[in-house]
C-alpha positions in Angstrom: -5.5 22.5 3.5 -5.8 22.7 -0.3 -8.7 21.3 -2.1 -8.0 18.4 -4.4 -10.9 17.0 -6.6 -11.5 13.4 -6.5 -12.1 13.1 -10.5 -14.7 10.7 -12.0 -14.1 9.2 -15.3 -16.4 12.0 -17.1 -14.5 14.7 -15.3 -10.6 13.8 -15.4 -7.9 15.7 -17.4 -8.5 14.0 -20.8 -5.0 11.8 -20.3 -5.9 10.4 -16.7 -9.8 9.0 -18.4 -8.3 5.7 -20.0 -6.5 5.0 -16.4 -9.5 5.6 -14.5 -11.5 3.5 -16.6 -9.3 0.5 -16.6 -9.5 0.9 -13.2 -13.2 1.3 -12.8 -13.2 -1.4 -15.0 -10.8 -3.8 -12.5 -12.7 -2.7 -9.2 -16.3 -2.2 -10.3 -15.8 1.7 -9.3 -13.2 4.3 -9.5 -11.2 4.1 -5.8 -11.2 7.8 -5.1 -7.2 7.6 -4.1 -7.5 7.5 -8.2 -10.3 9.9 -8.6 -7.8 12.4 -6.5 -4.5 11.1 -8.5 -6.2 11.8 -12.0 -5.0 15.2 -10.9 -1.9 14.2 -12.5 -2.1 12.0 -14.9 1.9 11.2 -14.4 1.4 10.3 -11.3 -1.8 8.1 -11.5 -0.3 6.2 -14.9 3.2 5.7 -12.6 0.5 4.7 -9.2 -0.6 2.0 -11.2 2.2 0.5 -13.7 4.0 0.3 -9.9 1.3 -1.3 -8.7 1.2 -3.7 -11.3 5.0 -4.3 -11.6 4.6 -5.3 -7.6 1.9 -7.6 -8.0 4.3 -9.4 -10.6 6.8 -10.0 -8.3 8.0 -13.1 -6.3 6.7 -12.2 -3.0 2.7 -14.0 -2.5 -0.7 -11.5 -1.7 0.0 -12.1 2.1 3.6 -10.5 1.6 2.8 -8.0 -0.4 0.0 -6.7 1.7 2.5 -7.0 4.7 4.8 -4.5 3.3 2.2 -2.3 2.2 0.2 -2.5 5.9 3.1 -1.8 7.5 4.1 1.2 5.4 0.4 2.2 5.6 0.7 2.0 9.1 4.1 3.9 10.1 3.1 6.6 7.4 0.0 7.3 9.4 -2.4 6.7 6.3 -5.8 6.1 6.8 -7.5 6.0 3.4 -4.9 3.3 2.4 -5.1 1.5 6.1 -8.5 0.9 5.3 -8.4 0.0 1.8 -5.3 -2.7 2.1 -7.5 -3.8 5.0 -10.1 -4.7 2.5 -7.6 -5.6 -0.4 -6.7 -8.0 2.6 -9.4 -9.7 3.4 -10.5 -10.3 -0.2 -6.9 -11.9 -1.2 -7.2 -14.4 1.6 -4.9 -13.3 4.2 -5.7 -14.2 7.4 -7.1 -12.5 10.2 -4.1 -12.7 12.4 -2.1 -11.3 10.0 -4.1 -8.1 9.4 -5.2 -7.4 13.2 -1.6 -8.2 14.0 -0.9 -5.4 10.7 -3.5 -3.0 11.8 -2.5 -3.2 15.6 1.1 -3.0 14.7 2.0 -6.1 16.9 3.8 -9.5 16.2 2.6 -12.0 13.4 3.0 -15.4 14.5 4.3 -16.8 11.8 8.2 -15.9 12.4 9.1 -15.8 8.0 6.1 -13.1 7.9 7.5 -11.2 11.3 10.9 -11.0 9.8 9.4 -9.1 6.6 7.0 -6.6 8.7 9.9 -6.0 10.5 12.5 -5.8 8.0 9.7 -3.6 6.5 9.6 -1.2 9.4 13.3 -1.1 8.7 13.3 0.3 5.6 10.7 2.4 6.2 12.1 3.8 9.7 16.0 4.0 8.3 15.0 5.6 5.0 16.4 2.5 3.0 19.8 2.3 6.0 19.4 -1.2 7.1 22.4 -2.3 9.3 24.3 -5.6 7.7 22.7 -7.7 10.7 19.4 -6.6 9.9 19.7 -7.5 5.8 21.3 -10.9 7.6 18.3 -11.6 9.8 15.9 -10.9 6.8 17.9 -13.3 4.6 18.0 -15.8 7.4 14.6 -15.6 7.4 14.1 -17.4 3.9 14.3 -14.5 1.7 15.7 -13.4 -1.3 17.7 -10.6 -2.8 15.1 -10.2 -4.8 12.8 -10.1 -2.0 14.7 -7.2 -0.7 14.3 -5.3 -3.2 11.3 -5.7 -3.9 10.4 -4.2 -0.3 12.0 -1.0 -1.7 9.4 -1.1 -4.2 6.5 -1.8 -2.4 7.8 1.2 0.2 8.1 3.3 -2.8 4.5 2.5 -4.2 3.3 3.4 -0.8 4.7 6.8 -0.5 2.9 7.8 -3.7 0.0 6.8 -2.0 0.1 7.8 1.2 1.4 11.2 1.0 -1.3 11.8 -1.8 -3.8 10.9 0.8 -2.1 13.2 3.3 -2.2 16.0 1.3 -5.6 15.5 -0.4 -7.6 14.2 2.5 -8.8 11.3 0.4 -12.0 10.6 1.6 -12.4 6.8 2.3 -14.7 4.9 -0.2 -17.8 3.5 0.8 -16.0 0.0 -0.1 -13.8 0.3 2.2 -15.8 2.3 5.1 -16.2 -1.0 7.1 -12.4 -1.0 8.1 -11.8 2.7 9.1 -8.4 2.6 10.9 -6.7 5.3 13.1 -3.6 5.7 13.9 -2.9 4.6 17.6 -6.4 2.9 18.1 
């Protein structure tokens, strides 16, 4: 595997130091999943204007972390498994919700199942959802909107996750507590 440097703010290509800042600013450290991105500065800036742009969005902190657990979860990716486990449980989701994320089993609330699920659909299909699968989401009480804006949650995750892949991101110390494995 190739070695990729996890970049502190004093060490990062000079256009990546006002992004890891910002963020070390936000979070009280530099996550290294940004630390590793600062590798290129294209694609930590586009990491976190997405990030931001999804936050911005209709969907609540429960929903968003849904879609990006699940993706987390089916993409196999551990750094950001435990992180959004953390990310969770500071944003107030419930427990249910992230064991049920984490465990990759129902969520009792049936609005939330239809979007992990609808998630795992567009995830799974590569963005082919079958008209009776859009319908069940839709019947489920969400919007167009909502739709799409699983598409970009999925598509802020891939960044992520196959960064992590690739890099080996080594989990933070923050995040250490929720360790996740694939199949555990």
């Amino acid at each position: 595997m190739t070695d990729f440097t996890t970049y502190t703010i004093e060490s990062a290509p000079q256009a990546a130091k006002p992004l890891l800042e910002a963020a070390g600013k936000a979070y009280g450290f530099v996550p290294n999943l940004l630390g590793t991105m600062a590798e290129s500065p294209a694609l930590l800036e586009g990491y976190m204007t997405l990030a931001g742009i999804f936050d911005k969005g209709t969907l609540s902190e429960t929903e968003r972390q849904i879609i990006l657990m699940t993706n987390n979860r089916l993409n196999g990716c551990r750094y950001c498994m435990a992180a959004h486990t953390s990310i969770s449980q500071m944003g107030g989701v419930s427990a249910d919700v992230i064991e049920a994320l984490r465990n990759d089993s129902p969520i009792a609330d049936t609005k939330l199942e239809a979007l992990r699920t609808f998630t795992a659909v567009i995830n799974e299909q590569r963005g082919w959802p079958e008209q009776a699968q859009i319908e069940a989401f839709l019947d489920a009480g969400y919007t167009r909107e909502a739709l799409l804006e699983v598409i970009l949650g999925t598509s802020l995750k891939l960044m992520s996750n196959y960064t992590n892949h690739i890099a080996e991101t080594p989990v933070d110390d923050a995040f250490a507590a929720n360790v996740w494995s694939p199949n555990v």
